[in-house]
VOBA-1610 file (N, C-alpha, C; in pm, whole numbers, padded with zeros to 5 digits, always signed):
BEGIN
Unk-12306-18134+01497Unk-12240-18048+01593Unk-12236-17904+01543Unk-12190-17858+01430Unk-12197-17783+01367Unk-12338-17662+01397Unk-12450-17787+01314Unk-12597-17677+01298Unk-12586-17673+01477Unk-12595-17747+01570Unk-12618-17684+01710Unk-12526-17614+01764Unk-12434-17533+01691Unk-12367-17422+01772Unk-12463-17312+01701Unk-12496-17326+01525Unk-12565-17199+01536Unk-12675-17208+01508Unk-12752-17327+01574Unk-12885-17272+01622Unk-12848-17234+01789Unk-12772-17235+01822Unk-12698-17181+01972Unk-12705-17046+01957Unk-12639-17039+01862Unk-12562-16846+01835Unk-12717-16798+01761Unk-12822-16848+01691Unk-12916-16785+01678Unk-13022-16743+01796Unk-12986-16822+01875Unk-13053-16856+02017Unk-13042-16696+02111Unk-12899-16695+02131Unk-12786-16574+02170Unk-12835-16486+02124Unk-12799-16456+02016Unk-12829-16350+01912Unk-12969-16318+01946Unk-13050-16376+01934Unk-13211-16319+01916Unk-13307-16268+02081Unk-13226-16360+02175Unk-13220-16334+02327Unk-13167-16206+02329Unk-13033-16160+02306Unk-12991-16030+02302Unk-13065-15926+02280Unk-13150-15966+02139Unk-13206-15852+02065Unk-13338-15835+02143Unk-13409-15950+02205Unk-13517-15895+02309Unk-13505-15819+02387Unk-13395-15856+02451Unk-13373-15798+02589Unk-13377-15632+02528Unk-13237-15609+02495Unk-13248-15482+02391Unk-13341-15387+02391Unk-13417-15482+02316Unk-13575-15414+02258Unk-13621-15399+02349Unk-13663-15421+02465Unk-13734-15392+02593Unk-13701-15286+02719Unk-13547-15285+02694Unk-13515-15210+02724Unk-13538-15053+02653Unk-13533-15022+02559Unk-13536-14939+02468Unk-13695-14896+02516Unk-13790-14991+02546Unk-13920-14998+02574Unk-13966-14892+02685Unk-13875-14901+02763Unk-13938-14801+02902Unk-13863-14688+02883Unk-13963-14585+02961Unk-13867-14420+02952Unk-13943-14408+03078Unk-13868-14329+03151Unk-13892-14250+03316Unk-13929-14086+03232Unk-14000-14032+03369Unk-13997-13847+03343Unk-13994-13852+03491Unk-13939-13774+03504Unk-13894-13699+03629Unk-13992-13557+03661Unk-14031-13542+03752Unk-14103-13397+03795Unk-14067-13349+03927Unk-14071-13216+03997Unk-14024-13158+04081Unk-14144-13103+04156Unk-14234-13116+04253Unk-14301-12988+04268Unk-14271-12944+04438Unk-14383-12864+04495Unk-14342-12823+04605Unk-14449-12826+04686Unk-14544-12960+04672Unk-14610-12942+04790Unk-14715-13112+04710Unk-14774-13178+04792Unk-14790-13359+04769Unk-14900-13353+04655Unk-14933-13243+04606Unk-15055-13264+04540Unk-15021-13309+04387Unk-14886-13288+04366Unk-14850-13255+04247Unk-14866-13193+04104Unk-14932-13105+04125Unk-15025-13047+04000Unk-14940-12939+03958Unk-14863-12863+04026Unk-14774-12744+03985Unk-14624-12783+03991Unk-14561-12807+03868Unk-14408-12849+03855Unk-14352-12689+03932Unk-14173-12759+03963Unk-14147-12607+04002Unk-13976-12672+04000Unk-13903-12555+04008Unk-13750-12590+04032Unk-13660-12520+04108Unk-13755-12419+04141Unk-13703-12293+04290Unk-13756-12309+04390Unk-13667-12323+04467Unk-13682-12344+04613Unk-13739-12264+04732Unk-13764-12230+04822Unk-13686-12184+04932Unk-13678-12285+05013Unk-13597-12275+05120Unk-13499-12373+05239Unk-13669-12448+05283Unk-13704-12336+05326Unk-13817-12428+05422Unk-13910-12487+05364Unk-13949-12518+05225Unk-14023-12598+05131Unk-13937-12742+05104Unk-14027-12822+05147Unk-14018-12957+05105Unk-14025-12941+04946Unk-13962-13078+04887Unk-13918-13100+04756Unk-13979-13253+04758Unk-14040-13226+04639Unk-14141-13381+04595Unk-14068-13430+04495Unk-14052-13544+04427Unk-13978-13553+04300Unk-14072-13706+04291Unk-14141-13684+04163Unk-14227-13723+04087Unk-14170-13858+03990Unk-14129-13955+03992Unk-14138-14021+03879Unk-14247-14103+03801Unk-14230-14050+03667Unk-14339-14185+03611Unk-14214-14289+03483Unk-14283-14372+03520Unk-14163-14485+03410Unk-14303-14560+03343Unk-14281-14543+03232Unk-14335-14612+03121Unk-14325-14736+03064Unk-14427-14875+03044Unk-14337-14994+02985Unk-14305-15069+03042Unk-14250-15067+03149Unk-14181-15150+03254Unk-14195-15267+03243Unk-14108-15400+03239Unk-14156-15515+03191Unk-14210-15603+03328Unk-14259-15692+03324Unk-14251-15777+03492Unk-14144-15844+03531Unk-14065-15790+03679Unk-13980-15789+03739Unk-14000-15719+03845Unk-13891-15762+03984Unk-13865-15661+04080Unk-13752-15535+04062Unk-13788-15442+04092Unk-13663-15301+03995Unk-13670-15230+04242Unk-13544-15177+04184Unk-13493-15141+04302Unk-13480-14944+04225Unk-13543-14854+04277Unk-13536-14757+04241Unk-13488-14676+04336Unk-13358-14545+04298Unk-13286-14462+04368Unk-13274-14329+04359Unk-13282-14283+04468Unk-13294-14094+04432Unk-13201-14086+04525Unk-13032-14029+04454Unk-12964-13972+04455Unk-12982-13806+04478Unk-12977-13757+04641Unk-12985-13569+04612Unk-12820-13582+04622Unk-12756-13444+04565Unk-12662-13382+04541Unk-12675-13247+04613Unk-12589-13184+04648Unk-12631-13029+04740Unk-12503-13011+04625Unk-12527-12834+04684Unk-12445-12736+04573Unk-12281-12758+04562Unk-12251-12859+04644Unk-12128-12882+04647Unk-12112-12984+04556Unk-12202-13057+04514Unk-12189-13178+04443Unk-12160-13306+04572Unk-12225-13328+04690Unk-12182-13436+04805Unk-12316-13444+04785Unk-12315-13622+04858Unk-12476-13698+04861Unk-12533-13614+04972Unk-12649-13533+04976Unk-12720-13476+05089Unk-12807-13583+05108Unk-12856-13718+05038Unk-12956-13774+05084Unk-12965-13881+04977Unk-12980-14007+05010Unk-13014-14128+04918Unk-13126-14196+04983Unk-13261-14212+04889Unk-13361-14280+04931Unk-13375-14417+04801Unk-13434-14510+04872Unk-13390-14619+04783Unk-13550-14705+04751Unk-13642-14732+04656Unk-13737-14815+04680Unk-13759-14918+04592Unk-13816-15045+04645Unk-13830-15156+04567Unk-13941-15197+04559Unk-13999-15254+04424Unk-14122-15287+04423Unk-14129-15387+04265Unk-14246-15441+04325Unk-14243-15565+04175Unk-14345-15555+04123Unk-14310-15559+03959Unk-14441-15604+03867Unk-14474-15741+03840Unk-14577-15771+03789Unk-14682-15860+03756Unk-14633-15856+03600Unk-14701-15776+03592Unk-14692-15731+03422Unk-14655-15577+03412Unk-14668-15634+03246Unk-14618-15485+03178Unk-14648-15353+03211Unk-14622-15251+03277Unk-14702-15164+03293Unk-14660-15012+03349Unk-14675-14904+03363Unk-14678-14749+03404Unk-14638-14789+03564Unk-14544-14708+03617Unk-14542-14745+03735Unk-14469-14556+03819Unk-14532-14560+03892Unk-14526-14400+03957Unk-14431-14427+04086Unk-14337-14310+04111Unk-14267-14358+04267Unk-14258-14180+04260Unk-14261-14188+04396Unk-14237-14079+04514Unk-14153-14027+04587Unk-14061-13983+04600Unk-13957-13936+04674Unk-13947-13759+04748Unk-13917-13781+04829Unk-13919-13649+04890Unk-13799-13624+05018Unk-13803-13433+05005Unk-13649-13439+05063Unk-13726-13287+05176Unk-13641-13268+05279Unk-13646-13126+05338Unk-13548-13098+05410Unk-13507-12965+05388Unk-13365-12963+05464Unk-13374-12949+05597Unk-13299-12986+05723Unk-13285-12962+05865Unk-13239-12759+05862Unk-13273-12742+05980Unk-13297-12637+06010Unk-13148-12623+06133Unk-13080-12536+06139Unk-12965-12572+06232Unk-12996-12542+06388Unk-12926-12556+06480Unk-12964-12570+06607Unk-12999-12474+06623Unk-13082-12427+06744Unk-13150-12266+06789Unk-12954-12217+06795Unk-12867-12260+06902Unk-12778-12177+06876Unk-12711-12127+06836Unk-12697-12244+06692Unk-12595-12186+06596Unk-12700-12085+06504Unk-12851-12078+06515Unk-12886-12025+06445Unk-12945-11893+06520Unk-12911-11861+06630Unk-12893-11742+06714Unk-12777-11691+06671Unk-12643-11770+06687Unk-12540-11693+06663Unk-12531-11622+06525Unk-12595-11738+06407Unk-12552-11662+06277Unk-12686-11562+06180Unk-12800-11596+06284Unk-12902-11529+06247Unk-12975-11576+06110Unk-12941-11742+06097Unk-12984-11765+05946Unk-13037-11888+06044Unk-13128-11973+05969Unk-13195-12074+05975Unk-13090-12200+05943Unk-13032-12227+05823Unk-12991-12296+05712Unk-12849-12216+05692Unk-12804-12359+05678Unk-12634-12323+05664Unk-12663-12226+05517Unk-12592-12154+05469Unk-12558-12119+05352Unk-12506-12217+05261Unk-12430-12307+05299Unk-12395-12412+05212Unk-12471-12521+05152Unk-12663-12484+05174Unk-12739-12547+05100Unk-12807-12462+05046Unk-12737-12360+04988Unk-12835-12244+04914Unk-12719-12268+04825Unk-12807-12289+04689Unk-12768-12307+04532Unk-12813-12402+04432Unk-12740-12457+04333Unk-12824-12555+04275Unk-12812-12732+04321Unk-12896-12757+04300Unk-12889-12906+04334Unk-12930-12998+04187Unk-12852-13119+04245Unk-12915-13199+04152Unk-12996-13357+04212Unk-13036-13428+04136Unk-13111-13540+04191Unk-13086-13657+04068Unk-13022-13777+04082Unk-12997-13854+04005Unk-13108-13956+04055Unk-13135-14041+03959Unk-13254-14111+03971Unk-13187-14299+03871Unk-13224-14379+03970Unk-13117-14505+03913Unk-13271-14586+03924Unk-13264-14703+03835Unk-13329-14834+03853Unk-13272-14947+03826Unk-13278-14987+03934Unk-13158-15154+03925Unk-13034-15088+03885Unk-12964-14984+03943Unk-12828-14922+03936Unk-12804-14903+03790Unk-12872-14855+03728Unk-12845-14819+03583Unk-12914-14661+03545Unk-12854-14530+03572Unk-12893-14418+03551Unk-13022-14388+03478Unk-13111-14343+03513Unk-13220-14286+03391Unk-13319-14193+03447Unk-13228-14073+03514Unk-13249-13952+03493Unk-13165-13860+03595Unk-13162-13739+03554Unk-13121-13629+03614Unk-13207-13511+03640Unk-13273-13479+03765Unk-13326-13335+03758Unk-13226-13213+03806Unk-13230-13115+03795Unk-13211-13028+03880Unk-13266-12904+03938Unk-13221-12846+04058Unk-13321-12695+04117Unk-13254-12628+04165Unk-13286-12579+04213Unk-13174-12461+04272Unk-13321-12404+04418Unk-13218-12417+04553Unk-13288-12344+04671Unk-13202-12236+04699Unk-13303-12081+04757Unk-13309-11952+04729Unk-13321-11832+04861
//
């Protein structure tokens, strides 16, 4: 009874330390640019430019991962949550896509105030980036 609790707890123990280790295994990069081709990073805006946001994740083990792009506007409130899921086979590099553009306000409110875009989406933003609800990354930009 004894040896089978700790060949149990060696069991535990060494399960832990995989998992661990695999985790430790993958890293995301985050990129920003401003137009689908992706070849020119960027982090300044203006209103009427679409925003691409680039991930690459490295490692990835085989599983289904649920990936999230969190935007933030200058207030710090969700302007936008896009959510995507997709499964590996195997081990491997895996690229996702996300993209944002701001609405333009009605012809009349934008007769009356002579701006396109509220002012209250001019400043910095941020973009949190989750897989399987566990944080792993932050960009930020600022629109101008």
């Amino acid at each position: 009874m004894f040896i089978l609790r700790i060949i149990s707890s060696i069991i535990l123990i060494f399960g832990i330390t995989l998992t661990e280790s695999a985790a430790e295994d993958f890293k995301c990069s985050l990129c920003l640019h401003g137009d689908a081709t992706y070849q020119s990073p960027k982090t300044r805006f203006s209103p009427y430019d679409p925003i691409y946001l680039q991930t690459v994740c490295q490692n990835l083990q085989p599983d289904t991962y649920e990936m999230s792009a969190v935007w933030y506007n200058p207030s710090q409130q969700i302007q936008r949550q896009d959510t995507h899921t997709f499964h590996l086979q195997n081990k491997t590099n895996y690229t996702a896509f996300f993209w944002m553009k701001l609405h333009k306000k009605s012809s009349i409110r934008e007769a009356l105030s002579n701006r396109s875009f509220s002012t209250k989406q001019y400043g910095n933003w941020n973009i949190k980036l989750y897989l399987n609800n566990q944080k792993i990354g932050t960009k930020s930009f600022s629109i101008q």
